[in-house]
C-alpha positions as CSV (number, residue, x, y, z in Angstrom):
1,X,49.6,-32.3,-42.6
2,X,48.4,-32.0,-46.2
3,X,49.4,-28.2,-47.4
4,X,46.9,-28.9,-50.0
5,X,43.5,-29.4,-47.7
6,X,42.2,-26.2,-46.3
7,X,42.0,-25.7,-43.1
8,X,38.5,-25.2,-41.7
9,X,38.1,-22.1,-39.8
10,X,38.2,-22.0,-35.8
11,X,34.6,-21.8,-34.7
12,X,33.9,-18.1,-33.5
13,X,34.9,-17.7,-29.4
14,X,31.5,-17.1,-27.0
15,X,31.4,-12.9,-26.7
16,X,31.9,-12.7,-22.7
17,X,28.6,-12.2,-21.0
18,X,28.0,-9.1,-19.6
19,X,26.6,-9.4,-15.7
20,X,24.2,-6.8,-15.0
21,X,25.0,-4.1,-12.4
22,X,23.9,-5.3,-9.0
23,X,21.6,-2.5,-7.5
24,X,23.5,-0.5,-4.8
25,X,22.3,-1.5,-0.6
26,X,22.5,2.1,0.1
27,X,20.6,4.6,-2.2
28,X,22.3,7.6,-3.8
29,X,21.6,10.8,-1.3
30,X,21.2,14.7,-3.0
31,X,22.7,17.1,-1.4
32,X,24.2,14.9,1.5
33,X,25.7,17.2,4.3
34,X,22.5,20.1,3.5
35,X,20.3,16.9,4.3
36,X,22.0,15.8,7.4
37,X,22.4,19.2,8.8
38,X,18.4,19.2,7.9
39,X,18.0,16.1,9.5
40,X,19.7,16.7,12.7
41,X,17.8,20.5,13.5
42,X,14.3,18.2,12.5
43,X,15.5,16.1,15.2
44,X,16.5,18.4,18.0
45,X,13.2,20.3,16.8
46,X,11.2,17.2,17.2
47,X,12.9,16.1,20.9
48,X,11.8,19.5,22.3
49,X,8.0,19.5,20.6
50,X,6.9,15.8,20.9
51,X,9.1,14.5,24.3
52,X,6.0,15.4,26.1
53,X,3.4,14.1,28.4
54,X,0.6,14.7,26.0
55,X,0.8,15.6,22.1
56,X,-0.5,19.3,21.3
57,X,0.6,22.3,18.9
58,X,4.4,20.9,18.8
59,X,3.2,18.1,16.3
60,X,1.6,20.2,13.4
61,X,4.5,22.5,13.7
62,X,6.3,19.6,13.3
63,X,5.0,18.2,10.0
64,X,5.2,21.7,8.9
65,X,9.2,21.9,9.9
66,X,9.3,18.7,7.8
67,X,7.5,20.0,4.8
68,X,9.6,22.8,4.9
69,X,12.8,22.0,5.1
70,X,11.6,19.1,1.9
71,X,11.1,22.6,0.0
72,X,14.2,23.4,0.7
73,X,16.1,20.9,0.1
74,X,14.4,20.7,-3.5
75,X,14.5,24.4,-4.3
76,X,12.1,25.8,-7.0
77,X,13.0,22.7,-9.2
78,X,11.8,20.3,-6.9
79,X,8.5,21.9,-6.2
80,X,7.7,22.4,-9.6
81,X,7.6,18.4,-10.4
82,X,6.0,17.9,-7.2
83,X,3.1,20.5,-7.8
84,X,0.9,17.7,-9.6
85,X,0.4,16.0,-5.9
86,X,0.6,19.4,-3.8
87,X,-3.2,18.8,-3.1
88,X,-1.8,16.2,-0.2
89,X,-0.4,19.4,1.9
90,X,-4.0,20.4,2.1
91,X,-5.5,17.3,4.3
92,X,-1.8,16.8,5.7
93,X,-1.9,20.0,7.0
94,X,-5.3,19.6,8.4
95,X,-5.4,15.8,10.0
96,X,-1.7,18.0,11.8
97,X,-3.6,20.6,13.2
98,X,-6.1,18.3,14.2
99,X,-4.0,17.1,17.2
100,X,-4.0,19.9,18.4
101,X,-7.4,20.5,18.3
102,X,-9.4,17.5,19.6
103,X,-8.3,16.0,22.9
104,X,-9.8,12.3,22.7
105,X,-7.6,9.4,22.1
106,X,-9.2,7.7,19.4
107,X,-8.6,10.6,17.1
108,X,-5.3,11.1,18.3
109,X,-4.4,7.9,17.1
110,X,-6.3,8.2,13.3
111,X,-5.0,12.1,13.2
112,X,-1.1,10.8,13.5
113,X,-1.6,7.2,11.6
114,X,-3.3,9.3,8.4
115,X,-0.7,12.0,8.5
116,X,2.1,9.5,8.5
117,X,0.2,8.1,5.4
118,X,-0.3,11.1,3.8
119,X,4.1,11.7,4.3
120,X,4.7,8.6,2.9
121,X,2.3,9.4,-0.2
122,X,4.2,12.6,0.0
123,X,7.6,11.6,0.1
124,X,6.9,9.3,-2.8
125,X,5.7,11.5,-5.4
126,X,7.4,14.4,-4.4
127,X,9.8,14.4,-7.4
128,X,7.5,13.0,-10.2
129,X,4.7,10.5,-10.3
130,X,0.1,11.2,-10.0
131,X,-1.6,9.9,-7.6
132,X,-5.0,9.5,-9.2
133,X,-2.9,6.6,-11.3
134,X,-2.3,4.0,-8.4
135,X,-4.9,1.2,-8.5
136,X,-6.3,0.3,-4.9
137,X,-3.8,-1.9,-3.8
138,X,-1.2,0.1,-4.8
139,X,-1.9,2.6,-2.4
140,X,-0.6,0.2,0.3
141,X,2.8,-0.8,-1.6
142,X,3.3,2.9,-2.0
143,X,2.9,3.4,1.6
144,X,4.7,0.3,3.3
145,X,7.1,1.1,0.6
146,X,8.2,4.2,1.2
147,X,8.8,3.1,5.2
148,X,10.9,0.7,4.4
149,X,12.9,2.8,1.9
150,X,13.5,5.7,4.4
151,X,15.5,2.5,6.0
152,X,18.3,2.9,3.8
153,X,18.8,7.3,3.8
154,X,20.3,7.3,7.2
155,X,23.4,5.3,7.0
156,X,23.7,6.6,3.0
157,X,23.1,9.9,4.2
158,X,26.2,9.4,6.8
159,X,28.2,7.4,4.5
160,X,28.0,10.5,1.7
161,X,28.4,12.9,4.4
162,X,31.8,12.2,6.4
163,X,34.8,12.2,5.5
164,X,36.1,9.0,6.4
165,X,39.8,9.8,3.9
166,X,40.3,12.3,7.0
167,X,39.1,10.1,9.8
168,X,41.1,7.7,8.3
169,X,44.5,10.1,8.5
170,X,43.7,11.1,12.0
171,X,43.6,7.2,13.1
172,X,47.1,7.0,14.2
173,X,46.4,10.5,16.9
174,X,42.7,8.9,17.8
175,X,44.6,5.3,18.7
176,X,47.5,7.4,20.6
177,X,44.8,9.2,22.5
178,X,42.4,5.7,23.3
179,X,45.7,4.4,24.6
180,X,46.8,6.9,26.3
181,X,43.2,6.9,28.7
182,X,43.4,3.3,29.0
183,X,46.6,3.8,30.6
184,X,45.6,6.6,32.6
185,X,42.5,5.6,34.4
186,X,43.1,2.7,36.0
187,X,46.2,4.3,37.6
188,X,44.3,7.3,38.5
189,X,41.8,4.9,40.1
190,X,44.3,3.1,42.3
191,X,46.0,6.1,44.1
192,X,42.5,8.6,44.6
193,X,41.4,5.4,46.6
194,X,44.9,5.2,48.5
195,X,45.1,9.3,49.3
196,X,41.3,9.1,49.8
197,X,41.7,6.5,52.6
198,X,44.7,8.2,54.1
199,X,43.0,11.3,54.8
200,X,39.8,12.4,55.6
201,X,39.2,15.9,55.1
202,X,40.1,14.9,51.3
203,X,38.4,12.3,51.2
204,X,34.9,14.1,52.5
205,X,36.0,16.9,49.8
206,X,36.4,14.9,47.1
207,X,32.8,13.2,47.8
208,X,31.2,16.2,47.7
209,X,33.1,17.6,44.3
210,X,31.8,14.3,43.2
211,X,28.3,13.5,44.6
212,X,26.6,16.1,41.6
213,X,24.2,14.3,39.6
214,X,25.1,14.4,35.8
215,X,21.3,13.0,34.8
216,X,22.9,10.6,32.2
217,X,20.0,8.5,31.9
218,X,18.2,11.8,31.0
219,X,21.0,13.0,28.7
220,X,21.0,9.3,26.8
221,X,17.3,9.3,26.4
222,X,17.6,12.9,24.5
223,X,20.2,11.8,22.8
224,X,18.5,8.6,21.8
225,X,15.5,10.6,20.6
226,X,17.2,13.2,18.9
227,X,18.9,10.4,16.7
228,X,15.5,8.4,15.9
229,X,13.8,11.6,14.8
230,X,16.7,12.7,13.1
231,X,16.8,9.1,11.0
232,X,13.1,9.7,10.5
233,X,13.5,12.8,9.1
234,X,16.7,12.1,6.8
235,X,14.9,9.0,5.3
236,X,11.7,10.8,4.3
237,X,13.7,13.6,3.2
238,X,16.3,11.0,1.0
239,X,13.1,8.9,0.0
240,X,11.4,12.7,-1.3
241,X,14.6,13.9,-2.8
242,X,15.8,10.3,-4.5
243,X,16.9,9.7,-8.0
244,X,13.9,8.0,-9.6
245,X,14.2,4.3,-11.2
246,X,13.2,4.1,-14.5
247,X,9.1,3.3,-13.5
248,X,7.8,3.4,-10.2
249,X,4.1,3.6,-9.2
250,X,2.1,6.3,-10.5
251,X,4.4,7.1,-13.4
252,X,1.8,5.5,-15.7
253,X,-1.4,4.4,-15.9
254,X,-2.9,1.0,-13.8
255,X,-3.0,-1.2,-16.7
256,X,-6.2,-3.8,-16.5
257,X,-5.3,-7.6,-15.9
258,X,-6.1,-9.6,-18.2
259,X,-9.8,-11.4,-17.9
260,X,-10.4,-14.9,-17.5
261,X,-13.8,-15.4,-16.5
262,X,-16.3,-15.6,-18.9
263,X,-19.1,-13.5,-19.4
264,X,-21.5,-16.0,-19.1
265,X,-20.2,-17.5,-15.2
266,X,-20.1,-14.1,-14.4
267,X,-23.4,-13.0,-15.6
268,X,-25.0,-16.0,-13.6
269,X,-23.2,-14.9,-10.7
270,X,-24.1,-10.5,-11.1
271,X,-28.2,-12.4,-11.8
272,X,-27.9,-14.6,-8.9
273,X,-26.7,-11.7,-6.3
274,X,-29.2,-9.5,-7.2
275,X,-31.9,-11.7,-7.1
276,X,-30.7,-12.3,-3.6
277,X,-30.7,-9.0,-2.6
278,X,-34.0,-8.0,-3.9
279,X,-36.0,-10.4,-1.9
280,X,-34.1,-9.1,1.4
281,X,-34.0,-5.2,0.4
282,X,-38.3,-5.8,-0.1
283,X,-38.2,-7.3,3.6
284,X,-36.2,-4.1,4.8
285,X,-37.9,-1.4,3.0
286,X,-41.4,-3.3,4.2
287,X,-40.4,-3.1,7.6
288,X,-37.8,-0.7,8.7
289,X,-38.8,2.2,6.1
290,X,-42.6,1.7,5.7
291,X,-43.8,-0.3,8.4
292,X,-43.6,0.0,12.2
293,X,-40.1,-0.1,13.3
294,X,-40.6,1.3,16.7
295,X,-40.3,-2.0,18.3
296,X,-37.9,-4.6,17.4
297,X,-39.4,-8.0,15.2
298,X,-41.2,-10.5,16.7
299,X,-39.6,-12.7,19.9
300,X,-36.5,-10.6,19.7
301,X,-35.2,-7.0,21.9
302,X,-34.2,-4.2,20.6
303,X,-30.9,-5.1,21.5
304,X,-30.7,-8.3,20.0
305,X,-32.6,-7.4,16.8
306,X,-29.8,-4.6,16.1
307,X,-27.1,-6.3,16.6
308,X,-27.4,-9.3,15.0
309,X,-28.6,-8.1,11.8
310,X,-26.1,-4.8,12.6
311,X,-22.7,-6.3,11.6
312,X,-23.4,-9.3,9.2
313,X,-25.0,-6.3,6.7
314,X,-21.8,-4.2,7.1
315,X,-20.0,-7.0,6.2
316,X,-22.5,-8.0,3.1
317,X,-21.8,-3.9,2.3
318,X,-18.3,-4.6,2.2
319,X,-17.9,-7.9,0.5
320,X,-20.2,-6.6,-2.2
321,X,-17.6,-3.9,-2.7
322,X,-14.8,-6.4,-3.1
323,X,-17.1,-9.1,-5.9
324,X,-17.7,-5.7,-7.9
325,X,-14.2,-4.8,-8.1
326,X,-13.1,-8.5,-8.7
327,X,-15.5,-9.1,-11.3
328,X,-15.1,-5.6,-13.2
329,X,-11.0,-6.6,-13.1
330,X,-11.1,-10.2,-14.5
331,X,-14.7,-10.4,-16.8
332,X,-14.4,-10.7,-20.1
333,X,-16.7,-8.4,-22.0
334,X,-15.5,-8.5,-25.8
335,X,-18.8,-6.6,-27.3
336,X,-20.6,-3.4,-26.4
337,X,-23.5,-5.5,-25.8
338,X,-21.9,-7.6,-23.5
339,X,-20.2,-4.2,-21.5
340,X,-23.5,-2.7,-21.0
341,X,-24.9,-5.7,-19.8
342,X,-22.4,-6.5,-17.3
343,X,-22.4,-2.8,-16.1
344,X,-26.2,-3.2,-15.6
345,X,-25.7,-6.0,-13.5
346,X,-23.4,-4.7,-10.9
347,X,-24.8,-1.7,-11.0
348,X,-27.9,-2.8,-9.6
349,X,-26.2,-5.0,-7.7
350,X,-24.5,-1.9,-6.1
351,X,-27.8,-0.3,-5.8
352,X,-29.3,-3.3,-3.6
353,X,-26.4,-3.3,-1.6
354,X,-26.9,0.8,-0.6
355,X,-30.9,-0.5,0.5
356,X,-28.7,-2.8,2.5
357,X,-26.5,-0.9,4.1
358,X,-29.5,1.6,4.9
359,X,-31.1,-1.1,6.2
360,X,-27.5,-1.3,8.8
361,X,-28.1,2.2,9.2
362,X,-31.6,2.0,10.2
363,X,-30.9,-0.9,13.0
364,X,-28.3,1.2,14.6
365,X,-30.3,4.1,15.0
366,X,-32.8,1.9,16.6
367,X,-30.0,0.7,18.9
368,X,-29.5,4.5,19.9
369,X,-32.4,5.4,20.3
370,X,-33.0,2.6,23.0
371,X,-29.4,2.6,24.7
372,X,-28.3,5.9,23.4
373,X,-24.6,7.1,21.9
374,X,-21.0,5.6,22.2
375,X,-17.7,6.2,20.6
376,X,-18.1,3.0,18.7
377,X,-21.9,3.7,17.3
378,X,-20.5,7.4,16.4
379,X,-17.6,6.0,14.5
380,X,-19.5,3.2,12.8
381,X,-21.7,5.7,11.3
382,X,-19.2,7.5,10.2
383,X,-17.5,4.2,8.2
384,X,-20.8,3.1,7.1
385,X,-21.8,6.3,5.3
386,X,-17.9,6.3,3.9
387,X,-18.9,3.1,2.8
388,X,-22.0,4.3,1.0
389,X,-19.8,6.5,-0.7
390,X,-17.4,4.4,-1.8
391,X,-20.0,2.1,-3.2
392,X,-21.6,5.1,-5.1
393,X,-18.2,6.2,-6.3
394,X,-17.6,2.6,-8.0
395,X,-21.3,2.7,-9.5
396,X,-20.2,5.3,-11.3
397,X,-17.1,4.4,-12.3
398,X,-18.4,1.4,-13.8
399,X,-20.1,3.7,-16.8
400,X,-17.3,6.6,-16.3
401,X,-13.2,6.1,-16.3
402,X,-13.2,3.5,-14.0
403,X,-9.3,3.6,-13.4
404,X,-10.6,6.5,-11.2
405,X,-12.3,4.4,-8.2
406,X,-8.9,3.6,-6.2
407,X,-8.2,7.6,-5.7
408,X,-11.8,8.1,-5.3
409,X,-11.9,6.3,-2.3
410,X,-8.5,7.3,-1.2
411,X,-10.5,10.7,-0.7
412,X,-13.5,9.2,0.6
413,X,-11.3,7.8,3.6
414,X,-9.6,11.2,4.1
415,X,-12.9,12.5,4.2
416,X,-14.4,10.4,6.8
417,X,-11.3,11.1,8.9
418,X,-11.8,15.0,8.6
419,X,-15.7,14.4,8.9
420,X,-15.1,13.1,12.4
421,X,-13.0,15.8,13.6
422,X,-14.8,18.5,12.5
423,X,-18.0,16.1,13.9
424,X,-16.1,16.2,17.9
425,X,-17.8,12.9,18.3
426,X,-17.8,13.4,22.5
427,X,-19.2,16.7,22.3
428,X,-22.3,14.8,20.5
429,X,-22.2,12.3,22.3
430,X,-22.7,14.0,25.5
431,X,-25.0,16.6,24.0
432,X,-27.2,13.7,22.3
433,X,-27.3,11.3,25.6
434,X,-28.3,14.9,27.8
435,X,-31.4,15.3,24.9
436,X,-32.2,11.5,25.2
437,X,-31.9,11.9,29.2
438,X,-34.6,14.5,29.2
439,X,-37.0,12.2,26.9
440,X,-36.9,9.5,28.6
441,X,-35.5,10.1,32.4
442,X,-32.4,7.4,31.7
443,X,-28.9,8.0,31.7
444,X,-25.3,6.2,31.5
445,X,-23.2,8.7,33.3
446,X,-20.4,5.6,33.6
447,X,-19.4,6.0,30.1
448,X,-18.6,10.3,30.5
449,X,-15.8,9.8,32.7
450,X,-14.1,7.6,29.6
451,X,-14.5,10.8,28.0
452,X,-11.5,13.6,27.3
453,X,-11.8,17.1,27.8
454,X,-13.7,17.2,24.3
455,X,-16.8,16.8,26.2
456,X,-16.2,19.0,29.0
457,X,-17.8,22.5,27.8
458,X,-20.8,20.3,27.1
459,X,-20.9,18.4,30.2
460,X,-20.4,21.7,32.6
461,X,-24.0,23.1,30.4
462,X,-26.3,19.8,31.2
463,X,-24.5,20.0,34.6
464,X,-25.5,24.1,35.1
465,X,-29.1,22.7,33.9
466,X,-30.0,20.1,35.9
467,X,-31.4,20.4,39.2
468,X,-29.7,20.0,42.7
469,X,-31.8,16.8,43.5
470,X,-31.3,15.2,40.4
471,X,-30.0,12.0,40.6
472,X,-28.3,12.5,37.8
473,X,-25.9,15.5,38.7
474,X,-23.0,15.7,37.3
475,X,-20.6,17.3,39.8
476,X,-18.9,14.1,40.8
477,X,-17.9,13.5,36.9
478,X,-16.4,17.2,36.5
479,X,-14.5,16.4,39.3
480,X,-13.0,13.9,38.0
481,X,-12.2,15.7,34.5
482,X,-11.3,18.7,37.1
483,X,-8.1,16.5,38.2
484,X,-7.2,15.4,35.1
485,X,-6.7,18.7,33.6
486,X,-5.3,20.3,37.0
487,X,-1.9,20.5,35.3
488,X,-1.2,23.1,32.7
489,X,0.0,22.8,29.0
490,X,3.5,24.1,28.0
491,X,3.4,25.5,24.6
492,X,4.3,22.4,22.4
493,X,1.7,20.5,24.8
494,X,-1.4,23.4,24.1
495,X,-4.3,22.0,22.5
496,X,-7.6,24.0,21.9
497,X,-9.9,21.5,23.7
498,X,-8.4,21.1,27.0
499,X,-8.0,25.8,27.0
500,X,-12.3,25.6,26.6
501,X,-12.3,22.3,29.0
502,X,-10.4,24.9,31.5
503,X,-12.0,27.9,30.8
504,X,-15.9,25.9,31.1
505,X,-14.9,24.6,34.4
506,X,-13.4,28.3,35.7
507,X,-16.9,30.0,34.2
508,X,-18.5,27.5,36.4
509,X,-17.0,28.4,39.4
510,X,-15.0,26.3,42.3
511,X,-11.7,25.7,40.3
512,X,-8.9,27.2,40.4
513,X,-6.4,27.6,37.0
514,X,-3.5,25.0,36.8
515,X,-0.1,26.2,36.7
516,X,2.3,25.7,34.0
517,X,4.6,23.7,34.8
């Protein structure tokens, strides 16, 4: 080796790379044994309110034990970030008290579904986060998100919570004692049958110290329950009270996608739509609105003119909703010009489709007035003026801080939920059919005993008013509803309906009060 040749330098070594941090399985838990000693009084709260034959006052006192003991796991630090979405106690606590209001089954079902929505929007913005800021479809990742997060609290919230060090240095007495019963049993086994068969007297006495019933398949299923409403409640409670990642959704702003249709394509398409529905909007104004619509169109029934034309418009209604939202989100519009333009467009085109979708209207009402009131006419009024809503909310929204449509809705939905509580669609129903009855002399008393005790102060008035020889007497039906509601509530079962359905039927006479079980 030439002493005289430098040497050339060794080329730098690679810096190690640095792996990033996996993310944990189980989530980080505040306050771990407060939250399980929270979670475990939610459940045994929850076992004796909602075990029951039928749902009542235990399940708004419910929500409100769950709200409450979120409060206080948060303290006056918590509540203060979670102020900006405190509005969502409001309809929480009214779709809760709900169930104990309204009696039918169909509400029931949309009272408990929303406010186990309205948790999970809860629960997810409890600790930072608006609401107004989720776009439309974010409201269901929010939602389905937060239920499958409340996954991981329970076994975190356990994991945080015992001491497994002093499990750990109790193993050797816990293994000493396991062994010690598997060694006893058996041999206890073997000689009670030998003294048992070599005497009588003991063996009789030792059947009847033994023949109590110790109602373990009851004591299993409360123990079950308590321990699924207990995991319930610690993962909403963990999912509430969580360390927040760096962004989640409604920390910021929907930001808009970026547009790739051009304003041309889309223009055609907004001209082409509207064109559309201006020639069929004339034909329904000319006939439904200012013609003669008190019979059905030429060669068809009332029945068939309804509903054939009935569900193709909702679903026009709706997929108009859907082409304005698409369009707004990927349009380009890269002058004011072009904006206004486009806005004109689909708002006209939003315009048409509300002639539309009173044109919907309009054909069910015909349909009602010929065959009268059902659950499912009641309730699709209810979504189709929802939907008129929603469609006048995005109008405006297309000239006014359109980021605003997805909550806009969100509260249109709430509202029609709350409209058709406060609406007691049996108790119209009943009262609307008796009005129809004595215009027209018909009557589908069949569909009333599908009915809850909703309908029952309603039903013993139209009975009270309708002669003996009536056909149509109503006695048999409030018999039946008579039967059903023959057994009392208990106090987590009370629910305001059936107490009038009960106290109609006593005013009327020939029924006797249930008794409590």
């Amino acid at each position: 080796m030439n002493p005289s040749v430098p040497m050339s330098p060794l080329p730098p070594s690679p810096a190690p790379s640095v792996a990033a941090p996996a993310r944990p399985l189980l989530p980080w838990v505040r306050a771990p044994r407060r939250t399980l000693a929270a979670s475990l009084s939610l459940g045994v709260f929850a076992e004796v309110l909602l075990d029951r034959e039928r749902w009542g006052l235990g399940f708004p006192l419910m929500v409100a034990a769950l709200v409450g003991a979120l409060a206080w796991l948060g303290g006056r630090e918590g509540w203060q970030r979670a102020r900006p979405n405190a509005w969502l106690l409001a309809p929480l606590g009214l779709v809760s008290a709900f169930v104990a209001v309204r009696d039918s089954s169909w509400l029931l079902a949309l009272n408990v579904l929303t406010a186990a929505v309205l948790l999970m929007l809860l629960s997810h913005f409890w600790a930072a986060g608006r609401l107004e800021r989720l776009g439309l479809t974010d409201y269901a990742s929010v939602v389905l998100g937060s239920a499958v997060q409340t996954l991981r609290y329970p076994p975190a919230l356990v994991r945080d919570s015992v001491d497994v060090q002093g499990l750990k240095a109790h193993s050797r007495f816990l293994g000493a004692l396991s062994r010690g019963l598997l060694l006893t049993l058996p041999v206890l086994f073997v000689f009670g049958l030998l003294l048992e068969s070599a005497d009588g007297v003991f063996s009789s006495t030792m059947q009847r110290l033994l023949s109590f019933d110790l109602g373990l398949d009851v004591v299993v299923a409360r123990v079950v329950g308590v321990a699924f409403s207990a995991c319930v409640a610690a993962g909403v409670l963990g999912h509430a009270l969580r360390r927040r990642a760096l962004k989640e959704l409604g920390d910021a702003e929907v930001t808009s996608a970026t547009p790739r249709l051009g304003f041309i394509e889309a223009l055609m398409l907004i001209f082409a739509v509207d064109a559309l529905f201006f020639v069929f909007a004339a034909f329904q104004v000319a006939y439904l609105f200012v013609g003669d619509a008190s019979s059905p169109a030429s060669g068809y029934s009332f029945a068939e003119y309804a509903r054939r034309g009935f569900f193709e418009l909702v679903v026009v209604s709706s997929l108009t909703l859907a082409l304005v939202m698409a369009l707004t989100r990927w349009t380009r519009r890269e002058t004011r010009v072009a904006q206004t333009v486009f806005r004109a467009g689909t708002s006209l085109m939003v315009a048409l489709t509300l002639v539309i979708l009173a044109s919907a209207m309009r054909r069910l009402s015909l349909y009602e007035d010929a065959f009268g009131y059902t659950l499912l006419r009641v309730h699709t009024h209810v979504f189709m003026v929802a939907l008129g809503a929603a469609l006048a909310w995005r109008a405006v929204t297309l000239w006014w801080k359109q980021e605003r449509f997805a909550v806009g809705a969100f509260a249109t939905a709430l509202g029609a939920v709350l409209v058709l509580n406060f609406l007691n669609p049996e108790a119209f129903i009943v009262r609307h059919n008796l009005a129809r009855y004595a215009r027209t002399g018909s009557l589908d008393t069949e569909m009333f005993y599908h009915l809850s005790a909703d309908a029952v102060p309603g039903l013993v008035l139209a009975d009270s008013a309708v002669s003996k020889d009536d056909p149509w007497r109503l006695a048999p039906l409030l018999n039946e509803h008579q039967e059903r509601l023959s057994q009392g509530d208990t106090v987590p079962e009370w629910n305001l309906s059936r107490f009038l359905a009960r106290r109609a039927l006593l005013r009327a006479g020939g029924w006797s009060a249930p008794v409590n079980p």
